[in-house]
C-alpha positions in Angstrom: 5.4 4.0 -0.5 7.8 1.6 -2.0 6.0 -1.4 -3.9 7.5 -4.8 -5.1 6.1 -6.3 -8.2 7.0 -9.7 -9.0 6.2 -12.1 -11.8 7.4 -10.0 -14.2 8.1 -11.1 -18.3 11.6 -10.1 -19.6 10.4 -7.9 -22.0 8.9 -5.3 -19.4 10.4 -1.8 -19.3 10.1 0.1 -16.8 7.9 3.0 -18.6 5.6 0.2 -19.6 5.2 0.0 -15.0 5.2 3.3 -15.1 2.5 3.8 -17.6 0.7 1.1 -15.8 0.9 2.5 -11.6 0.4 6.4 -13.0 -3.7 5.1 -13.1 -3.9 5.0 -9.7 -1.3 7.9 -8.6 1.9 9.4 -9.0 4.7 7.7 -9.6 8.0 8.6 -8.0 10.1 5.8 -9.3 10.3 2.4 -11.5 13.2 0.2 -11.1 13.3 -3.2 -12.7 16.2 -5.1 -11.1 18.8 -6.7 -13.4 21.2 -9.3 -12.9 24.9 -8.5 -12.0 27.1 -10.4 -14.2 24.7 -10.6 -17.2 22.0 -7.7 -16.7 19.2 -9.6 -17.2 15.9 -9.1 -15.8 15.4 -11.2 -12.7 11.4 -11.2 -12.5 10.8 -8.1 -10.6 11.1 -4.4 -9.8 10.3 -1.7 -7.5 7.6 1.1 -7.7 8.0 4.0 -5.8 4.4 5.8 -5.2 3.9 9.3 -3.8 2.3 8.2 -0.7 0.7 5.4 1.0 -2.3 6.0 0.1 -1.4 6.0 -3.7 0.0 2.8 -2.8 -2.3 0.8 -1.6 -4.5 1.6 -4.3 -2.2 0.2 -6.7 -1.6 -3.2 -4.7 -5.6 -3.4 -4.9 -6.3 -2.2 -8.3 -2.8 -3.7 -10.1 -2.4 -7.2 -8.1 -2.7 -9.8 -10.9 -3.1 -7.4 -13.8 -2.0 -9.2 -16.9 1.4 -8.1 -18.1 2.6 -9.4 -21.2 0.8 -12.9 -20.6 1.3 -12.9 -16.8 0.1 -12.3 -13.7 1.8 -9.6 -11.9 1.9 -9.4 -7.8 2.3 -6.1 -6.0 2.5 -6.0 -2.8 3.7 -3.5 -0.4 8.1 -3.6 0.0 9.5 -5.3 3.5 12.2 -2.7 4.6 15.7 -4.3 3.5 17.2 -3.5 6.8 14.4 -5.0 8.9 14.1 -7.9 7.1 18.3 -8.7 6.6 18.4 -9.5 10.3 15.5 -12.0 10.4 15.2 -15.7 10.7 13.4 -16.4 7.1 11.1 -19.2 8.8 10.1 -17.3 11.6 10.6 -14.5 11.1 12.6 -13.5 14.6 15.6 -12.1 14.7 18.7 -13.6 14.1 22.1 -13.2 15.7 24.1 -12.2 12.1 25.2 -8.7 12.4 25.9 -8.5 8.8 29.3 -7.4 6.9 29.1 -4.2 8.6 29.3 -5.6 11.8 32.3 -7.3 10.7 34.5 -4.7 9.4 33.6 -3.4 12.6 35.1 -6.3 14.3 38.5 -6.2 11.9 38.8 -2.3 12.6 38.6 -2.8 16.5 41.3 -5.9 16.3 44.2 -4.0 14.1 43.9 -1.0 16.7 44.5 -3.3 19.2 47.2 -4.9 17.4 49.1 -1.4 16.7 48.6 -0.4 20.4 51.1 -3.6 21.4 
């Protein structure tokens, strides 16, 4: 089960969260996530647990823990995809097929083009 944790300090590595999420289960994979252009730490990572169940104990159990003077929140990860293609307010689906669909769209026009 994938976990986001947000709310994170600067200073916080990722064996410090995986120190922290092994007391309630195995841990599969940390990620903090960094900026692109400068690498900083933008405030929040990913936990990979070995199952659900591992997973929600942690969101019980680590929700609000005290990390280097603040208050972490886990919570369980939306799926990227899933959420991509949804209004934000709503939560509905949208009609933005994404880049994908686009390149999709380019591909189909230059074979037309080279069949004229």
């Amino acid at each position: 089960m994938r976990l986001h944790v947000g709310n994170l300090a600067p200073e916080t590595t990722e064996k410090e969260l995986q120190r922290l999420f092994e007391t309630v289960g195995k841990v599969v994979s940390v990620r903090i996530i960094k900026g692109h252009q400068d690498g900083t730490p933008k405030g929040f990572a990913f936990v990979d647990m070995a199952n659900s169940k591992q997973g929600e104990r942690a969101v019980h159990k680590i929700n609000a823990w005290d990390l280097h003077e603040r208050s972490i929140q886990v919570r369980e990860s939306r799926n990227g995809k899933d959420r991509r293609h949804q209004d934000r307010r709503t939560g509905q689906p949208n009609n933005w097929h994404g880049p994908d669909r686009r390149r999709e769209d380019r591909r189909q026009d230059e074979r037309r083009e080279e069949e004229v």
